[in-house]
C-alpha positions as CSV (number, residue, x, y, z in Angstrom):
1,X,-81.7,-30.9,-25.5
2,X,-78.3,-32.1,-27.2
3,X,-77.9,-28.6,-28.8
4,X,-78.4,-27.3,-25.6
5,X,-76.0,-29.5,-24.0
6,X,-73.3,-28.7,-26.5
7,X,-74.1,-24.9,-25.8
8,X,-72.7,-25.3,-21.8
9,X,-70.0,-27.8,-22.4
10,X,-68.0,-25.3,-25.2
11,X,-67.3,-22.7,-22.6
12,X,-65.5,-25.7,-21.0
13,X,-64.2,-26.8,-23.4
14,X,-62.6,-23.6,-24.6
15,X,-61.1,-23.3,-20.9
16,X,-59.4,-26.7,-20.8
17,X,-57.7,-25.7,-24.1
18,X,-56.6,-22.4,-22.8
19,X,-55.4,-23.8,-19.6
20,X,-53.5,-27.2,-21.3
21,X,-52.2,-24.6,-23.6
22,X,-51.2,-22.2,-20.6
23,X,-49.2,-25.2,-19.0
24,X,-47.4,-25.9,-21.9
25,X,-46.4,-22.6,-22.4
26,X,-45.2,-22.1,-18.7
27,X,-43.3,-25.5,-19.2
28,X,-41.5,-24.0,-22.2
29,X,-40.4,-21.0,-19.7
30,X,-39.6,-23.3,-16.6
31,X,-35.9,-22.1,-15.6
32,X,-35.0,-25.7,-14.7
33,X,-35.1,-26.5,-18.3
34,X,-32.9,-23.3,-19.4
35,X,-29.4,-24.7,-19.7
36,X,-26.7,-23.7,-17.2
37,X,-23.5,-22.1,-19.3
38,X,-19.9,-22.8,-17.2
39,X,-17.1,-20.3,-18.2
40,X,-13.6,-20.2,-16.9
41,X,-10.4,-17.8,-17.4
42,X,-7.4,-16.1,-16.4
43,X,-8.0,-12.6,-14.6
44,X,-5.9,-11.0,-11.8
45,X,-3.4,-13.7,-11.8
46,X,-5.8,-16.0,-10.8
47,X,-8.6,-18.0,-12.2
48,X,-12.0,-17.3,-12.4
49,X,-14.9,-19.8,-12.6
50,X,-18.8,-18.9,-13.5
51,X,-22.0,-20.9,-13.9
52,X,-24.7,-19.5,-14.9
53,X,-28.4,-19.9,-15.9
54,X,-28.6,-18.9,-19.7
55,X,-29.7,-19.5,-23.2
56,X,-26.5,-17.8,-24.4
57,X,-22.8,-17.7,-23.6
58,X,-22.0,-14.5,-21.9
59,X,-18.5,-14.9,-21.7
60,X,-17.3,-12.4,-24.1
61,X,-19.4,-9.5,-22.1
62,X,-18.0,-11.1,-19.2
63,X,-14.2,-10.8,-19.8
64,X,-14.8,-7.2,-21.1
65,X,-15.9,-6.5,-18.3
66,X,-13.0,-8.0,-16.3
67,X,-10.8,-6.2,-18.4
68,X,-12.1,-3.3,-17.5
69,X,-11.6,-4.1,-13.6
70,X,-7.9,-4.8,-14.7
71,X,-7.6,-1.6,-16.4
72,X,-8.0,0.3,-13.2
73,X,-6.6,-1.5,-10.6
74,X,-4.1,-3.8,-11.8
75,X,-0.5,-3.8,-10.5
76,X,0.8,-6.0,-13.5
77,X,-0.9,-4.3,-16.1
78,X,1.4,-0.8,-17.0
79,X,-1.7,0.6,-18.6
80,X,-3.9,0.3,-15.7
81,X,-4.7,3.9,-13.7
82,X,-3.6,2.6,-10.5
83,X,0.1,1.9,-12.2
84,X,0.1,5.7,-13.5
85,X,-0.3,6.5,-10.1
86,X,2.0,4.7,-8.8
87,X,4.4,5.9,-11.0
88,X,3.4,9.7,-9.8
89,X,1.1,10.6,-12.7
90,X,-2.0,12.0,-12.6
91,X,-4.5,10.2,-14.9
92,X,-7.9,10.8,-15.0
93,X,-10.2,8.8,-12.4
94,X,-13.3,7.1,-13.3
95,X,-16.0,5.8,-11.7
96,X,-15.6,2.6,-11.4
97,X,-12.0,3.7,-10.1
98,X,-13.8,6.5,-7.6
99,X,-16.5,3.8,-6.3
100,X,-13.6,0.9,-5.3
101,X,-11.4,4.1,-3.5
102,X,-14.4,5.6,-2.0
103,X,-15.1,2.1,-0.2
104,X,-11.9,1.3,0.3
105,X,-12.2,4.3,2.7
106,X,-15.3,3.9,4.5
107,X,-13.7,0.4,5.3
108,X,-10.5,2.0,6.6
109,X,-12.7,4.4,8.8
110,X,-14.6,1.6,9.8
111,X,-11.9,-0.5,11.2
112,X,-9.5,2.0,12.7
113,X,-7.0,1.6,9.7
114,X,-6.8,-2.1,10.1
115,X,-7.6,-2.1,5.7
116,X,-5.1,0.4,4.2
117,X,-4.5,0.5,0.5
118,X,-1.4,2.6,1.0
119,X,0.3,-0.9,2.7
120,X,2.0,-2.3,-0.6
121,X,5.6,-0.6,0.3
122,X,4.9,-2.9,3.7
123,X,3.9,-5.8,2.4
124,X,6.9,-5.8,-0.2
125,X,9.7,-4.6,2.6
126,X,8.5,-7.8,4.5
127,X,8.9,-9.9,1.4
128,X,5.7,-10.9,0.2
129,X,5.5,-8.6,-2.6
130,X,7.5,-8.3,-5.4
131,X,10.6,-9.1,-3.8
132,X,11.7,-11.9,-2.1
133,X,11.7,-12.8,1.7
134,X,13.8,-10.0,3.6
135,X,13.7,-8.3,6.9
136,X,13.2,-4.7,7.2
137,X,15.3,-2.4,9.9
138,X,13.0,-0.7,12.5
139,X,14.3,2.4,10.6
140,X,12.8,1.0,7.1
141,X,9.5,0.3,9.1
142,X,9.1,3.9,10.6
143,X,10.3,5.6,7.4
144,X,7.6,3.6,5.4
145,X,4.9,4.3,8.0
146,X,5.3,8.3,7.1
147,X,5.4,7.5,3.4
148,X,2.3,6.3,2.1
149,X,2.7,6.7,-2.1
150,X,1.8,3.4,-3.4
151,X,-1.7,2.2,-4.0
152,X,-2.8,-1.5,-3.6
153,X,-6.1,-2.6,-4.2
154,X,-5.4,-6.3,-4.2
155,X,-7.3,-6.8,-1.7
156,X,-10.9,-5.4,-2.8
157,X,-10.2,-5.8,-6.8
158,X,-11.1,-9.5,-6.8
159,X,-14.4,-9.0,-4.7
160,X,-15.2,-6.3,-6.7
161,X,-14.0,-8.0,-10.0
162,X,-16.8,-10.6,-8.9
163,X,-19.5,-8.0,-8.3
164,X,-19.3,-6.6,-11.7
165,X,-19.3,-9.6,-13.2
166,X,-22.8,-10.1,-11.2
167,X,-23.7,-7.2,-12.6
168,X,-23.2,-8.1,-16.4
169,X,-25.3,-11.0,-16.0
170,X,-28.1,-9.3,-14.3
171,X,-28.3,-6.9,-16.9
172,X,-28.5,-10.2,-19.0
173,X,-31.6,-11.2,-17.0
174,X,-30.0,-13.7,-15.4
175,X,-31.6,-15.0,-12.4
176,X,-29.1,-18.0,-11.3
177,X,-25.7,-17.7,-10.9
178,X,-22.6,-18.0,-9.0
179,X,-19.5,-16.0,-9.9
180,X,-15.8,-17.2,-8.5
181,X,-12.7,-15.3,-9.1
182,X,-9.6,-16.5,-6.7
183,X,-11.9,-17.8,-4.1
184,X,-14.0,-15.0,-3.8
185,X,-17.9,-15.4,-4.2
186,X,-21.3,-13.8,-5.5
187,X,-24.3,-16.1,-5.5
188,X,-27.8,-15.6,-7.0
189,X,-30.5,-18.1,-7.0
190,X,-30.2,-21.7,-7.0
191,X,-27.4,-24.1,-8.6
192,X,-28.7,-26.3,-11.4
193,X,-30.0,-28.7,-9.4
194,X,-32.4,-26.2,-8.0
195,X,-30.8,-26.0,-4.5
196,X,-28.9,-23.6,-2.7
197,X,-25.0,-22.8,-3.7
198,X,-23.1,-24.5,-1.4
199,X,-19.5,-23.0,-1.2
200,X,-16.6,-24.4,0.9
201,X,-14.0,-23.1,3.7
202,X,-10.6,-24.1,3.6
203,X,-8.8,-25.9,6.3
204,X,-6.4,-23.4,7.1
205,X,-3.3,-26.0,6.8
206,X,-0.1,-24.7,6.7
207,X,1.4,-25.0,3.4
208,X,3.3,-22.0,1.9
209,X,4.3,-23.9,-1.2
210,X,0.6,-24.8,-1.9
211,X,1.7,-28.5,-2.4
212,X,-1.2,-29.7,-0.3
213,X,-4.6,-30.7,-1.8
214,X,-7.1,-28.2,-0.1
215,X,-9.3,-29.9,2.9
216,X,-12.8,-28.2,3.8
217,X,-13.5,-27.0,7.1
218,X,-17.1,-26.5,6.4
219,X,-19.3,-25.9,3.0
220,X,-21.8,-23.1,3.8
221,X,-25.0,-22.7,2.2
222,X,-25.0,-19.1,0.3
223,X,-28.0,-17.7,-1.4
224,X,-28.1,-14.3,-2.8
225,X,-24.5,-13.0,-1.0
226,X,-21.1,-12.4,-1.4
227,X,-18.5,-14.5,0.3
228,X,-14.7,-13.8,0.7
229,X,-12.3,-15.4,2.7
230,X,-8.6,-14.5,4.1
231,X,-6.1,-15.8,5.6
232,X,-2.4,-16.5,6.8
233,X,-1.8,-20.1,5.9
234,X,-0.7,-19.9,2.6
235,X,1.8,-16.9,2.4
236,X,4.6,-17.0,5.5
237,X,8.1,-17.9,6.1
238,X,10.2,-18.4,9.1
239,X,13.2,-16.7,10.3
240,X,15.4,-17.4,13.5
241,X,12.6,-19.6,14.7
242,X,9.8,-17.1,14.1
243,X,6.9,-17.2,12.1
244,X,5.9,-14.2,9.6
245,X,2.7,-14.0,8.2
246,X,1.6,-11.9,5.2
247,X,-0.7,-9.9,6.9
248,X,0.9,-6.5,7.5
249,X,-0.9,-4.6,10.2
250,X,-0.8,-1.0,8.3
251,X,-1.1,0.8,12.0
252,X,2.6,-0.7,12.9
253,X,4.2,-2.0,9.6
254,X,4.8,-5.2,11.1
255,X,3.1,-8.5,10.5
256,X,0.6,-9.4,12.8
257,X,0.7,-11.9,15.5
258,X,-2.4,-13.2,17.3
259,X,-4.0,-16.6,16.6
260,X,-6.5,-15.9,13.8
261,X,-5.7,-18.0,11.0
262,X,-8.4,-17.7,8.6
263,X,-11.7,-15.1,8.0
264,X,-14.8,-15.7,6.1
265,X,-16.8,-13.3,5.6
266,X,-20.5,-13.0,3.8
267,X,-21.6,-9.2,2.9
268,X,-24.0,-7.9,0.5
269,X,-21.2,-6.9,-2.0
270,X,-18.5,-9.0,-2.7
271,X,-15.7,-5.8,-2.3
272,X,-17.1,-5.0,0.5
273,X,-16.6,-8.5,2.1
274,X,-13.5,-9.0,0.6
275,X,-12.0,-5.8,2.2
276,X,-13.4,-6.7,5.8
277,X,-12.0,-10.1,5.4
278,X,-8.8,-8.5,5.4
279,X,-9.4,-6.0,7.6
280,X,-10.0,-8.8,10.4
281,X,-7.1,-10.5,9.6
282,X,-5.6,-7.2,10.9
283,X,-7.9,-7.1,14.0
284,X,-7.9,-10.3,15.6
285,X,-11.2,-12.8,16.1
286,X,-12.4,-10.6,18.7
287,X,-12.3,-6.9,17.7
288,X,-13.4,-8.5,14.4
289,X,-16.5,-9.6,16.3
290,X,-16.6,-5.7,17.7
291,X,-17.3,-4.6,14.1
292,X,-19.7,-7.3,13.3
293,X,-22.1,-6.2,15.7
294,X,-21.8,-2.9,14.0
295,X,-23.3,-4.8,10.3
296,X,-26.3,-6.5,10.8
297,X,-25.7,-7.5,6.8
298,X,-22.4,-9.4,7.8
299,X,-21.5,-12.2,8.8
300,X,-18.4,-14.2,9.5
301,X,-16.5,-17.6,10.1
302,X,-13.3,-17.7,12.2
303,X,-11.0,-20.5,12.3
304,X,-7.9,-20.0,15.2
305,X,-6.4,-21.7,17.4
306,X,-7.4,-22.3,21.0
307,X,-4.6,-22.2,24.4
308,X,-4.0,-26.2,23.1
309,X,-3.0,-24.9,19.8
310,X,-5.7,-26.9,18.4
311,X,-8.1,-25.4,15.2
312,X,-11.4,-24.2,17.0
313,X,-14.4,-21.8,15.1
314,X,-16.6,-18.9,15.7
315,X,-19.1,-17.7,13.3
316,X,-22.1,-15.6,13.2
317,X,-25.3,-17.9,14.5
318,X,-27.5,-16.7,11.5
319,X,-24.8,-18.6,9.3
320,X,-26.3,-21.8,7.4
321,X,-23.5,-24.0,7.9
322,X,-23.9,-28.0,6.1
């Protein structure tokens, strides 16, 4: 009867040593205990900041790939193919080159012309270029209206800078992660303490010297998005009493005036919502909201200021806002 006995308790057995070994072994692959790697860097003339969920340091494949973004759309680097056609060659395009243009167009369509890549000789006659503050004659305006021969893509290069770097660690198998390059934003999975990436807004305080320490509006919850925010707090001077902001409208060549100071928005691709960020900078709060309703994968967070003057907020309901 013992024999016996033994005979129905080995199956047993065998399974409790196949399952303790099972556990163990899942254990071993729990991602809580793979370590979280932190890189940071100079890219863009800014900095760029990455934690990410890995045994090994990716930050060599990282900043090739960067470098690669720089070598196409760079305005500082000579070498770079938007510099060669700025300077009226004709280099070959690639397709990293063709995929930022081609969007950089459907976002143009999209918003009337309120995102313009062609707005640089704008942007520099008002002074917030490469030359210092000066106002342009209505005569400067109009003639640089009709000539559009400078490309810009300072306003989608960061987004997209932060969506390749996505991509590189996807390819790595890298299931957490958040990538940060000049305050633009792709998130993946959790943080490493297992919870949703939690990313802050500005306070949109004046402050063109960027003396101030930065203040948060809000700190939205962001899983598995891109985030990008602009806005006209930073970059303005005044002249006879008037305030000029940064943001050219490319439509008139002058900067604009309404009372939007500051757009966030969330998008599946970080170009893409870095590029609309701008692009309703342009618009104003509420033909921004016009184009919303035309993305059901966007979303967005408006800081302006009410008839009082005082700092009030829109966003999109579906936001997850902390």
């Amino acid at each position: 009867m013992k024999r016996k006995s033994l005979y129905w308790q080995l199956p047993l057995l065998l399974l409790l040593i196949i399952g303790t070994w099972y556990v163990a072994h899942e254990r071993q692959q729990t991602p809580q205990e793979t370590p979280y790697q932190t890189d940071h860097g100079m890219v863009f003339g800014t900095v760029y900041n990455i934690t990410y969920q890995s045994e090994k340091n990716l930050q060599e494949d990282v900043e090739q790939a960067l470098s690669q973004v720089d070598g196409e759309f760079s305005m500082f680097n000579e070498k770079s193919t938007v510099a060669a056609i700025n300077r009226g060659e004709e280099p070959q395009r690639s397709a990293m080159f063709n995929e930022v243009f081609e969007l950089a167009q459907r976002v143009s369509d999209d918003t009337d012309g309120a995102f313009d890549i062609t707005v640089a000789p704008l942007v520099n006659a008002w002074g917030f270029g490469f030359k210092h503050e000066q106002m342009p004659t209505k005569e400067q305006v109009d003639s640089l209206l009709k000539i559009r021969s400078q490309l810009d893509f300072s306003a989608i290069a960061k987004g997209y800078g932060c969506d390749i770097v996505a991509r590189v660690l996807a390819d790595q198998g890298v299931a957490n992660y958040m990538v940060e390059i000049g305050g633009e934003v792709v998130t993946k999975g959790h943080n490493p303490k297992g919870q949703q990436w939690r990313i802050g807004i500005t306070k949109p305080i004046e402050d063109s010297l960027a003396t101030e320490s930065s203040q948060l509006q809000a700190v939205l919850a962001v899983n598995d998005m891109a985030m990008a925010t602009s806005g006209n707090y930073r970059k303005f001077y005044y002249k006879d009493n008037r305030r000029y902001a940064h943001t050219i409208d490319p439509r008139t060549g002058y900067p604009v005036q309404h009372d939007l100071l500051s757009a966030t928005v969330m998008a599946p691709t970080c170009a893409m919502a870095d590029a609309y960020a701008t692009a309703f900078m342009v618009l104003g709060m509420e033909k921004a909201k016009a184009v919303l309703k035309r993305h059901t994968d966007m979303k967005a967070y408006f800081i302006y200021t009410d008839a009082k003057g005082d700092y009030a907020v829109w966003h999109s309901p579906e936001l997850n806002i902390e």
